[in-house]
C-alpha angles and dihedrals in degrees: 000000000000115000077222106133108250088247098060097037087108089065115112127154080246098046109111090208083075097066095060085043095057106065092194097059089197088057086086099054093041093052092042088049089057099040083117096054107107080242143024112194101193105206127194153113113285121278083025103117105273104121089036090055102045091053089048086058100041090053084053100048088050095055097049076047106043083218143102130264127191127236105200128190100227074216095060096044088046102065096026092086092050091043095059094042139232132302093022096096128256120322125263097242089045092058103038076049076055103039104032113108091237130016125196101201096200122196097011105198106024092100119116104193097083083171113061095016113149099187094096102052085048090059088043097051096048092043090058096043095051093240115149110253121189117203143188127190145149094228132103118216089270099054089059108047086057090047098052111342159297093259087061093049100055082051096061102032100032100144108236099026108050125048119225124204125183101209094188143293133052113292 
């Protein structure tokens, strides 16, 4: 079963829906282009394509793979740990964000819980592992490095490594 929310389950690399979605039609080439890079940080202004075009890719990615990625909400991550407690050890949700072959982190920077958030420490753990994250955010570097912190983003906009796509609109 995809972890795809049910409204972008439509979205393929082929489907022609996508390119009315993506408001910079050069975003998907260019992301296409950089599917091998260890990380893809999807920036724009909201309702510009970010979150189509990342399923699009992850549907892609799992069938080169024949495996399974993980589209995650950072909303969702954010409040699981606190969800499950502490002292119980890490949410489900948070390891499998850590573990899974390939993560879309969709919406950085949308959560509301700064305290518990585990979205950092998932960035963190996939960056350091070597696992492909693909992310999309509203946020420049420099948002988030002012949101969590310069070390994560570093993380999501290191030239060479990530890939950064502006999908359209002013963040």
């Amino acid at each position: 079963m995809t972890s795809i929310p049910h409204g972008f389950r439509w979205a393929t690399l082929e489907a022609p829906e996508l390119r009315r979605h993506v408001r910079r039609e050069r975003a998907i080439d260019e992301a296409v282009a950089s599917m091998c890079s260890g990380g893809l940080t999807l920036v724009g202004a909201s309702r510009c394509g970010k979150t189509a075009l990342a399923c699009a890719l992850l549907r892609h990615w799992e069938a080169r793979h024949h495996r399974r990625g993980l589209f995650a909400s950072a909303e969702r991550l954010a409040v699981a740990r606190d969800d499950f407690g502490m002292g119980r050890g890490e949410a489900y949700e948070v390891a499998h964000a850590m573990e899974t072959p390939l993560l879309v982190l969709d919406g950085l920077g949308s959560e509301s819980n700064p305290v518990m958030n585990a979205v950092p420490h998932v960035i963190y753990e996939r960056y350091n592992s070597g696992l492909p994250t693909r992310v999309t955010t509203w946020m420049t570097p420099e948002h988030v490095a002012r949101r969590y912190n310069p070390c994560i983003a570093r993380r999501l906009f290191e030239p060479g490594r990530i890939a950064v796509i502006a999908c359209g609109g002013a963040p």
